[in-house]
C-alpha positions, 0 to 999 in steps of 0.5 A, spaced: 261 813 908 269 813 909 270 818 903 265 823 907 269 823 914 275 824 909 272 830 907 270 833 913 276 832 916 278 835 909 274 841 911 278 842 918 285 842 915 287 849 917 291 849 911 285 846 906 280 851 908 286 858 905 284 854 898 279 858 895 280 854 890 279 847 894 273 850 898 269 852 891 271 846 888 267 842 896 262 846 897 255 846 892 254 853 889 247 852 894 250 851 900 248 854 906 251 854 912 248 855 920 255 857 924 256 857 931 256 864 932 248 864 931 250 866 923 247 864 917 252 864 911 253 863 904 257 859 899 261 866 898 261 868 905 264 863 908 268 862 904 270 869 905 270 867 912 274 861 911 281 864 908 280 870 912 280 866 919 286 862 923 283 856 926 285 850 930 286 843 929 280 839 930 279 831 931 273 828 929 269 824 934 263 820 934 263 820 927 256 817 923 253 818 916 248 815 914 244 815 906 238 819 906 237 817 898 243 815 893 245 821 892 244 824 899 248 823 905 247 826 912 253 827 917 253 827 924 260 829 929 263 832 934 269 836 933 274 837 939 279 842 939 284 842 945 290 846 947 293 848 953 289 854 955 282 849 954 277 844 950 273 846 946 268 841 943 262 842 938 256 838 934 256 838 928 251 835 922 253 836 915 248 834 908 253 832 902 249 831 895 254 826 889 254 831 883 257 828 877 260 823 881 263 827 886 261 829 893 260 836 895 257 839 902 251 843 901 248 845 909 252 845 914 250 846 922 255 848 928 254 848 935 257 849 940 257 845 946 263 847 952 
């Protein structure tokens, strides 16, 4: 489960998320994902999305994973973002499936909650 929240913190890195090549690598071909925003989103929409947009650091909280079968893991947290201008927190559930030996999300959920 500590490979997971790696990889979720992976995926918060404003720097991990310009790599094209890192987030083909990380997300399944099938991923699909719920932002937000109310949008829906692809594997080639976001990230599109992704390299395209600044983003701000986040911290992980209140992290918990749990197996759905072997090869299946569901992950729930909280993400908080806070600046000096205000505290922005979200909860998030992601679905990671082992393939060929490696991790990669395939649905991910955000919703706002600040």
């Amino acid at each position: 489960m500590d490979e997971i929240k790696l990889l979720e913190e992976r995926l918060l890195d404003p720097q991990f998320r310009k790599s094209r090549k890192d987030l083909e690598i990380i997300l399944d071909d099938d991923f699909i994902e719920y932002g937000s925003s109310g949008g829906v989103f692809n594997k080639k929409q976001i990230i599109d999305l992704l390299i395209s947009e600044d983003m701000p650091n986040y911290t992980i909280m209140n992290f918990t994973a749990r197996n759905l079968s072997h090869d299946i893991i569901l992950a729930n947290y909280q993400a908080l973002n806070q600046d000096a201008d205000r505290v922005q927190k979200s909860n998030r559930c992601s679905i990671w499936k082992r393939v060929s030996g490696h991790w990669k999300m395939l649905f991910h959920q955000g919703t706002n909650c600040s």
